[in-house]
Every structure is written in C-alpha cells, then in structure tokens.
FIKOLTOR-168407 format. One record per residue (C-alpha): residue in one letter; x, y, z. Coordinates in steps of 0.5 Angstrom, whole numbers, plus 500, padded with zeros to 3 digits. Example, Ala and Ser with C-alpha at 12.3 -4.5 7.8 and 13.67 -1.06 7.14 Angstrom:
REM residues 2
A525491516 S527498514 
//
This chain:
REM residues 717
X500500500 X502508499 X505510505 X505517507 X506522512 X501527516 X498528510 X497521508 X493516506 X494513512 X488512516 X489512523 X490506528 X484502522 X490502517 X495498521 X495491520 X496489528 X494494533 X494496541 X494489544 X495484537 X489487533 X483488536 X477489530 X472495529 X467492534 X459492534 X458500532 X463500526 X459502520 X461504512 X454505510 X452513509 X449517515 X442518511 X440511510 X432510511 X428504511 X420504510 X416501513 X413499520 X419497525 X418493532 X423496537 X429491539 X428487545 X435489547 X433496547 X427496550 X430495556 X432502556 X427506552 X420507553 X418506546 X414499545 X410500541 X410500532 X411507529 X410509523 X415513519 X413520516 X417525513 X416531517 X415539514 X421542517 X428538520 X428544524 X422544529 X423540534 X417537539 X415538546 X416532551 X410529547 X415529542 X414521541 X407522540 X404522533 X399527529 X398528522 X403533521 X399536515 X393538520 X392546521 X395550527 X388553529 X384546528 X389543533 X390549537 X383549539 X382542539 X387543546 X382549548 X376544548 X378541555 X380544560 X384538563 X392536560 X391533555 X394526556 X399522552 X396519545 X398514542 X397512534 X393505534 X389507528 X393503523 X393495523 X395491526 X401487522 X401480521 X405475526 X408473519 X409481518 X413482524 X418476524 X419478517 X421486519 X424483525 X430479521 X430485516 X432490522 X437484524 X440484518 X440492518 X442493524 X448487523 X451491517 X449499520 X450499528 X450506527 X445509525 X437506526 X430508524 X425513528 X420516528 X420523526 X418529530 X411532528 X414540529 X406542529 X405538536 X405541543 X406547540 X402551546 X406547551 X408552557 X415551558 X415552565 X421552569 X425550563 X423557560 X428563560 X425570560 X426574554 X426580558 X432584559 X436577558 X435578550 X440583550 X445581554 X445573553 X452571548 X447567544 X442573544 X447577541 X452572537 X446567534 X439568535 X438576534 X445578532 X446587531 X446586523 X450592522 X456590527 X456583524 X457585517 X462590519 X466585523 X465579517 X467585512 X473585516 X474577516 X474577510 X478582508 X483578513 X484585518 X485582524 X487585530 X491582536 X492582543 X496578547 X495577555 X496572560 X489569562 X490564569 X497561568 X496561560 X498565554 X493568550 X494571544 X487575543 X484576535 X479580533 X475583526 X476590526 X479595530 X483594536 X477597541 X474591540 X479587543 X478586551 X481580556 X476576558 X476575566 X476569569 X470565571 X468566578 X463560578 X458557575 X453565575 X457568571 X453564565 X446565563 X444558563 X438554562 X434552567 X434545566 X441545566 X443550572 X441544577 X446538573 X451543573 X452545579 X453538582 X458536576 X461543577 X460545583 X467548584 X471551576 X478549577 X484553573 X482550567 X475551567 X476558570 X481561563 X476557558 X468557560 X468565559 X471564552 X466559550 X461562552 X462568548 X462564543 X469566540 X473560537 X479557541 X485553540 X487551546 X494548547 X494546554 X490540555 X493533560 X491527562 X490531569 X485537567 X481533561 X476531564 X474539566 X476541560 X470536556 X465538562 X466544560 X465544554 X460539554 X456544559 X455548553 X454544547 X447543551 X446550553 X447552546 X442545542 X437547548 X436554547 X436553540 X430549541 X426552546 X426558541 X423554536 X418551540 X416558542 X415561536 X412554534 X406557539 X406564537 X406562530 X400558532 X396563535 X398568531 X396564524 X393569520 X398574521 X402574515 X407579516 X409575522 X417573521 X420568526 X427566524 X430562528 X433555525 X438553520 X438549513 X437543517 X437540524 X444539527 X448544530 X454541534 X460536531 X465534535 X470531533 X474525537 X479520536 X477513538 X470510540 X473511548 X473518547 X465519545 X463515550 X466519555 X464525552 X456522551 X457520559 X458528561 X452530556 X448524559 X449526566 X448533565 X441532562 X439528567 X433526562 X428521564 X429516558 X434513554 X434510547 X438506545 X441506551 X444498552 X446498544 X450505545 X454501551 X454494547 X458499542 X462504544 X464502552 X469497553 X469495561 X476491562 X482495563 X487494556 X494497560 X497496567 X500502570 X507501567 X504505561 X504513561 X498517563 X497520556 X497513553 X492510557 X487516557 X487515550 X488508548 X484505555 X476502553 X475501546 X480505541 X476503534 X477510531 X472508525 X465511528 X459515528 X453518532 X448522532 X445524538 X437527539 X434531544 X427531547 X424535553 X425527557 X429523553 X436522549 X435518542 X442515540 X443512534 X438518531 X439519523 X443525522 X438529519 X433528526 X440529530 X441535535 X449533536 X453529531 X459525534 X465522529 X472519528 X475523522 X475517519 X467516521 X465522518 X469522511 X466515510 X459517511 X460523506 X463519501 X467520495 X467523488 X468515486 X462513489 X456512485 X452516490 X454523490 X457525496 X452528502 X454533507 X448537507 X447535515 X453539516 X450545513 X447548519 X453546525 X454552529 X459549534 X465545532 X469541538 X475538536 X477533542 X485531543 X487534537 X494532538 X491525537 X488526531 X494529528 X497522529 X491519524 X490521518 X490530519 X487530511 X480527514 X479533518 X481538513 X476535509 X470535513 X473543515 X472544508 X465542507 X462545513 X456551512 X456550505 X449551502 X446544501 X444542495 X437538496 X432543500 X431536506 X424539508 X427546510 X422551512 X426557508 X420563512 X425560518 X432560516 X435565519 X437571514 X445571515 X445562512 X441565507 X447570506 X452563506 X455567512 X454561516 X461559517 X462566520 X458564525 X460557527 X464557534 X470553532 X474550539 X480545538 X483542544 X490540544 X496538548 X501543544 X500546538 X504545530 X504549524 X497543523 X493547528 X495554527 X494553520 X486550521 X485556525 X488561521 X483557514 X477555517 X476560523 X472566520 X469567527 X466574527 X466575535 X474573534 X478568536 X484566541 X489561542 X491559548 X498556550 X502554557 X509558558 X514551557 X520550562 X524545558 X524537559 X532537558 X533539565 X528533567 X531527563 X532523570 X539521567 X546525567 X547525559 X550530554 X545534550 X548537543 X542541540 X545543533 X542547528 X542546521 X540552516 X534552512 X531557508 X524554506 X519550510 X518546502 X526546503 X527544510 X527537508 X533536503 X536540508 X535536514 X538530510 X544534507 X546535515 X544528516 X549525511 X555530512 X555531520 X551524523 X553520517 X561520519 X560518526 X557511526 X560510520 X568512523 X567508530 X562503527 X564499533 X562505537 X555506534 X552500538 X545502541 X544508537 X536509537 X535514532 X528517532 X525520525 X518523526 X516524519 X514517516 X517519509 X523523512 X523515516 X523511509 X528515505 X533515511 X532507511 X533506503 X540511505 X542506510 X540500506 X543502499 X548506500 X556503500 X558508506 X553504511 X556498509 X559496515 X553499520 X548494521 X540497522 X534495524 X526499523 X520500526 X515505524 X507505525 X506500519 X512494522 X507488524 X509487532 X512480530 X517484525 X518489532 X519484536 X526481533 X527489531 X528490538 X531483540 X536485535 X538491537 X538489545 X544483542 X548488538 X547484531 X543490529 X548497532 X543502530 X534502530 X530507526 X524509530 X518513527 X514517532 X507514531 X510508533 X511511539 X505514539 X500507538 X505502542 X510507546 X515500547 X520499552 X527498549 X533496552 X540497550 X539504548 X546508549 X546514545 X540517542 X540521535 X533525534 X533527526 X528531528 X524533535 X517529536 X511535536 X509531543 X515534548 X513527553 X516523548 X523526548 X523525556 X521518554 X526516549 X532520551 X531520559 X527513560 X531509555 X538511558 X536510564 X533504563 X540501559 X545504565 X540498569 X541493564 X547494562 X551497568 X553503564 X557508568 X552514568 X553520564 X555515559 X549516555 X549522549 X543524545 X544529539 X538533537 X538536529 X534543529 X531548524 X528555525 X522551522 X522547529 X520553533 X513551536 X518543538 X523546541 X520551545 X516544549 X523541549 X528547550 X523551554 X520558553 X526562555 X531559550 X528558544 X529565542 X537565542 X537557541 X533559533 X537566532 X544565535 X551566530 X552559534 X549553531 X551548536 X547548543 X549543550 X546541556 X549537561 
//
C-alpha cells in the first residue's frame, strides 16, 4: 500500500495490520454505510433495546414538514403532520384538563407473518449498520401550546444580554456584516494577555477596540444557563478548577479557541466544560423553535409574522473525536448533565461503544492509557436526539441535534466522487459548533480527513430535506453560516497543522483565540545525566527544509556511526515523519557508505512480529542501529532495552516522547547493561521551522536564542 506522511492515506489505527493489544476488530458499532439510509415501513423495537427505551410499540414513519422543528415532550406521539395550526389548537382549547398521551392505534394490526419478516429484516440491517437506526419522525405541529414552564428562560432584559442572543438568535446585523467584512478582508487585530497561567493570543475582526480580556469565571453564575440545565451542573461542577476558569468565558462567548494545553489530568473538566455548553446552545435553539412554534399557531392568520429561528437542516454541534472511548466518555457527560427521563437505545450504545476490561497496566504513560483504554476503534458515527424527557442514540442525521464522529466516520459517510451516489454533506450545512477533542491524536491519524470535512462545512445544501425557507435565519440565506459557527479545538500542544486549521477554517466573526502554556523545557528532567547536543542545520523553505535535514543527516551524522561503527552500537535514531523515515532507511539499505552498519526498523505499519525481532536484534547487538517513526511511539510506546545513544532526525511534536525516548530508554540500558551513567548521549538535529518542537522540548525562554543565534550548536548536561 502507498505509505505517506501527516498527510496521507494512512487512516489511523484502522490502517495498520496489527493493533494496540494483537488486533482487535472495529467492534459492533463500526459501519461503512451512509448516515441518510431509510428504510420504510413499519418497524417493531428491539427487544434488547427495549430495556432501555419507552417505545414499545409500532410506529409508522412519515416524512415531517420541517427537520428544523422540534416537538415538546409529547415528541414520540403521533399526529398528521398536515393538520391546520388552528384545527388543533382548538381541538387542545375544547377540554380544560391536560391533555393525555395519545398513541396511534388507527393502523392495522400486521400479520405474525409480517412481523417475523420485519424483524429479521432489522436484524439484517442492524448487523450491516449499527450506527444508524430507523425512527419515527418528529411532528413540529404537536405541542405547540405546551408552557415550557421552569425550562423556559424569560425574554425580557435577557434577550440583549445572552452571547446566544447576540451572536446567534438576534445578532446586531450591521455590527455583524462589518465584522464579516473585516474577515473576510483578513484584517484581523491582535492582542496578547495572560489568561490564568496560559498565553492567549487575542484575534479580532475589525479595529482593536474590539478587543478585550476576558476575566476568569467565578462559577457557574457568570453564565446564562438553562433552566434544566443549572441544577446538573451544579452538582457535576459545583467548583470550576484552572482549566475551566480560563475556558468557559471564551466558550460561551461564542469565540473560536484552539486550546494547547489540554492533559490527562484537566481533561476531564475541559469535556464538562465543553459538554455544558454544547447542551446549552442545542436546548436554547430548540425552546426558540417551540415558542415560536406556539406563536405562529396563534397568530395563523397574520401573514406579516416572520419568526427566523432555524437552519437549512437539523444538526447544529459536530465533535470530532479520535476512538470510540472518547465519544462514549463525552456521551456520559452529556447524559449525565441532561439527567433525562429515558434513554433509547441505551444498551446498544454500550454494547457498541464501551468497552469495560482494562487494555493496559499501570506501566504505561497516563496520555496513553486516556486514549487508548476502552475501545479505540477509530471507524465510527452517531447521532444523538434530544426531546424534552429523552435522549435518542443512533438517530438518522437529518433528525439529530449532535452529531459524534472519527474523522475517518465521517468521511465514509459523506462518500467520495468515486461512489455512484454523490456525496451527502447537506447535514453538515447547518452546524453551528464544532468541537474537535485530542486534537493531537487525530493528527497521529490521517489529518487529511479532518481537512476534508472542515471544507464541506456550511455549504449551501443541494437538496431542500424538507427545510422551511420562512424560518431560516437570514445570514444562512446570506451563505454567511461559517462566519458564525463556533470552532473549538482542544489539543495538548500546537503545530503548524493546528495553526493552520484555525487560520483557514476559523472565520468567526466574535473572533478567536489561542491558548497555549509557558514550557519549562524537559532536558532538564530526563532523570539521567546525559549529553544533549542540539545542533541547527540552516533551511530556507518549509517546501526545502526536508532536503536540507538530510543533506545534514548525511554529512554531520553519517561519518560518526560510519567511522566508529563499533561505537554506534545501540543507537536509537528517531524520525517523526514517515516519508523522512522510508528515504533514510533506503540510505542505509542502499548506499555503500553504510555498509558496515548494521540497522533494523519499526514504523507504525511494522507488524508486532516483525517488531518483536527488530528489538531482539537491537538489544543482542546483531543490529547496532534501530529506526523508529514517532506514530510508532505514539500507537505502541514500546519499551526498548540496549538504548545508548539517541539520535533524533528530527523533534517529535508531542514533547512527552523526547523524556520517554531520551531520558527513559537511557535510564533503563544503565540498568540493564550496567553502563556508567553519564555515558549516554542524545544528538538533536533542528530547523528554524521547529520553533513550536523545541519551544516544548528546550523551554520557553531558550528557544528564541536557540532559533536566532550565530551558534548553531547548543549543549545541555
């Protein structure tokens, strides 16, 4: 198969022909068929599901009048979804007692013949499709007089003062347009500040009195929550920690954030965080719908009544997340913050997507086992519904409110120009927040994906999907919709990958902002005395930089192994880059100069038995140098023994990994090998270009003499 870099075709942990503990399959949830699939007809619930949901009975499907609309609680009831507003309204005015839950019964009664053909029909569906399932559709007309009671925010003086007020729901049109102007224009202001103990750089459209530091959050009263949401978080968040503090004001004004300083340690706030208000924004947009539901109702017969208040089509948060681990923790936060009533599809979640038995012992790196525990299939998609009392998983994308996905998920349900179906993305059309979670692990996947799907966000849809065009807001019809989508990407450091993400796809027009921790530096915490010898080859072009690394490679490294061969034994030389990786190991292979050093290789597409002797051989000395890529650290972090010296062609972007390989390994072989410490040596070979490596690696304060110094040769003991 082609082998290429970051960019590549190589699709993540799906690509390679062993995984994490011998190979484990995509698991029950993994799907390769479109996100849109119907099927018609009657359908019975599953027995296994049943034990979750509430929905017993057959339900015929119908194609609502608008995606957009949503129901009240009543939303699993029936109605024909073409009976008058008035006819029904008055039809609710006749009694003066509630009216109770009603149930479709008018339909026939199918066959026993019927049903065991339906049922193995789903099971034959739901075997090639778990991600997906069949459901009733939503009648926007029904309900529509509910009083929303305690889950109701007043429109009073709130309306001017609420971010999604002012950036979304009744956004000041002339200031907006000014600011889009300015985007669009690329005239961005910026201002740098410390918020909490991180660097923000502050970016705004337009002039720079605009621009402002946000103070930290206090608690949880510095946002206008909803209702039904205020009591949850109280008891998931009843005291903000650092993290949290420095975040939540930006998210919830609605800015776009790359944030670079996400750990194992203040994840989990961060995804609460996050989470609170994802659900804040998805319930908001559709209590808006459901009162102006009620007061087009009353107020039939008033034709010049406009009530904008929805997009082209339903779904209006995308996150973006690496295994299927991830989205279950993520679908946790969410659950427990809704504390709903009723669950579909509940058990076929779990079956799918969590994964009880613990993969790793405690010998492995925190980082590693956040990402990796649980089930890490990285093929997956879900949509997730919302009703007043329930959460529906598995919902078709047009009927969902959030929308979980792999990059690799996601593109395989869009599809490809190759396919005979054109490719769908009209359900990205309308998403109004995108969450992009371990950012830095999806760039150890295939970052192409992700650039993909950014791309194919708020386009115009080509197919109407029921829309109500009298509703849309006017800045969709506009094709301004990316200017207001929120874009939040959450990372444990930044690369020139991120930066660019933000700087092409981020057009917000409340701004943006990047946020990113002061580095100490981790030579000073190898936990062994060795030599460090940075050296700094010259490069005069990002496109350049690679011939120039191995122009260095060969004439400043090359001679030392090739002169003391004896010497080179149990050299570790790292490459980051795959295609970096493939054209040095032909070098050693090919060339007569490196005849007389014997090699070995494992990059993230070695098999583990292939591994398994690469490493033996190294440790016994039959091989004096190993090549090792940096995904290959990233999806197995072996333990090598035998490691003396430590040659990195390059810096790896995650600064964890130079402590593992260079203090770690070392420490291990003066144990093994009862080498005198301090004998140890690790060579670093830098660019300019590495100035976001190094920073992590060398510290905050040196990198800026390291990059602009006459010296080209830096030391640390």
């Amino acid at each position: 198969m082609p082998a290429r870099g970051r960019g590549g075709n190589f699709r993540g942990r799906g690509a390679r022909g062993s995984r994490g503990r011998g190979g484990r399959g995509r698991g029950r949830g993994s799907s390769r068929f479109g996100p849109t699939r119907r099927f018609d007809g009657d359908r019975l619930a599953d027995k296994d599901e049943s034990e979750d949901s509430q929905s017993e009975e057959s339900e015929e499907e119908e194609q609502p009048e608008d995606l957009d609309e949503i129901a009240s609680d009543e939303d699993e009831d029936e109605k024909p979804a073409a009976r008058p507003y008035m006819a029904l309204l008055q039809s609710f005015n006749d009694s003066s007692a509630p009216t109770a839950k009603r149930r479709k019964l008018e339909h026939a009664e199918p066959s026993k013949e019927a049903v065991d053909a339906e049922s193995d029909q789903e099971a034959d569906e739901d075997a090639k499709d778990v991600d997906q399932v069949d459901e009733e559709e939503e009648d926007p007309a029904f309900g529509i007089d509910e009083q929303l009671d305690d889950d109701s925010d007043s429109e009073g003086e709130e309306e001017s003062t609420d971010p999604f007020d002012v950036h979304f729901a009744h956004a000041d049109e002339m200031a907006s347009a000014k600011a889009i102007k300015a985007v669009k224009d690329e005239l961005w202001t910026t201002k740098r500040a410390m918020i909490q103990s991180l660097r923000a750089t502050l970016m705004s459209p337009g002039s720079e009195s605009t621009l402002s530091t946000p103070q930290p959050a206090s608690g949880l009263d510095d946002f206008l929550l909803k209702n039904k949401l205020k009591e949850s978080a109280a008891k998931k968040l009843a005291k903000l920690d650092e993290a949290q503090k420095a975040l939540m004001p930006l998210l919830f004004d609605y800015k776009d954030i790359l944030h670079c300083g996400r750990t194992a340690t203040n994840a989990e706030g961060i995804r609460k965080a996050v989470c609170l208000h994802a659900l804040n924004h998805v319930f908001k947009t559709r209590d808006r719908v459901i009162k102006n539901n009620y007061k087009l109702a009353k107020d039939s017969e008033n034709a010049e009544l406009e009530l904008r208040d929805q997009g082209f089509t339903r779904p209006k948060v995308l996150f973006l997340l690496p295994t299927r681990n991830s989205c279950a923790r993520i679908v946790n936060i969410i659950r427990d913050l809704c504390d709903s009533d009723q669950q579909e599809n509940r058990k076929r979640f779990d079956d799918s997507y969590i994964e009880k038995e613990s993969n790793f012992g405690n010998d492995r790196p925190e980082d590693f086992r956040e990402l990796f525990e649980g089930n890490d299939d990285d093929m997956f998609r879900l949509g997730v519904k919302f009703t007043r009392k329930t959460i529906k998983y598995f919902a078709q994308f047009y009927n969902s409110d959030i929308l979980f996905a792999s990059p690799l998920g996601l593109r395989m349900a869009i599809g490809s120009e190759e396919d005979k179906k054109k490719p769908d993305y009209d359900f990205l059309s309308s998403i109004e927040m995108v969450v992009v979670d371990q950012a830095d692990a999806l760039l150890m996947q295939n970052w192409e994906h992700v650039e993909y799907i950014f791309e194919r966000l708020n386009l115009q849809p080509k197919d109407a999907h029921g829309c109500d065009f009298s509703r849309v807001r006017s800045w969709y019809l506009e094709d301004w919709a990316k200017y207001f989508r929120q874009t939040i990407v959450l990372s444990a450091f930044n690369t020139p990958e991120l930066s660019e993400l933000q700087r092409m796809h981020c057009h917000n027009w409340a701004g943006k902002v990047r946020l990113q921790p002061e580095y100490p530096g981790v030579i000073q915490q190898l936990g062994v005395k060795a030599r460090q010898t940075f050296s700094r080859f010259q490069s005069h072009s990002v496109d350049k930089d690679p011939d120039a690394r191995f122009e260095y490679f060969v004439s400043a490294i090359v001679p030392t192994l090739v002169k003391r061969a004896k010497d080179s034994n149990g050299t570790l030389l790292f490459v980051p880059s795959y295609l970096d990786f493939v054209r040095v190991r032909n070098y050693f292979a090919n060339s007569p100069t490196m005849g007389s050093v014997t090699f070995g290789a494992i990059s993230e597409y070695t098999d583990v038995p292939e591994a398994s002797r690469a490493r033996s051989h190294f440790l016994t000395g039959r091989h004096r140098v190993l090549l090792y890529t940096e995904r290959a650290h990233h999806f197995r972090r072996y333990q090598f023994r035998g490691v003396q010296k430590v040659i990195f062609y390059g810096l790896p972007d995650n600064h964890i990994f130079y402590k593992e390989i260079a203090g770690d390994y070392l420490s291990k072989s003066e144990q093994d090998l009862k080498i005198e410490p301090g004998q140890g040596t690790v060579r670093v070979m830098f660019s300019k270009y590495d100035v976001m490596k190094l920073e992590r690696v060398a510290g905050s304060k040196r990198v800026g003499k390291m990059i602009q110094d006459r010296g080209d040769t830096f030391d640390f003991v």
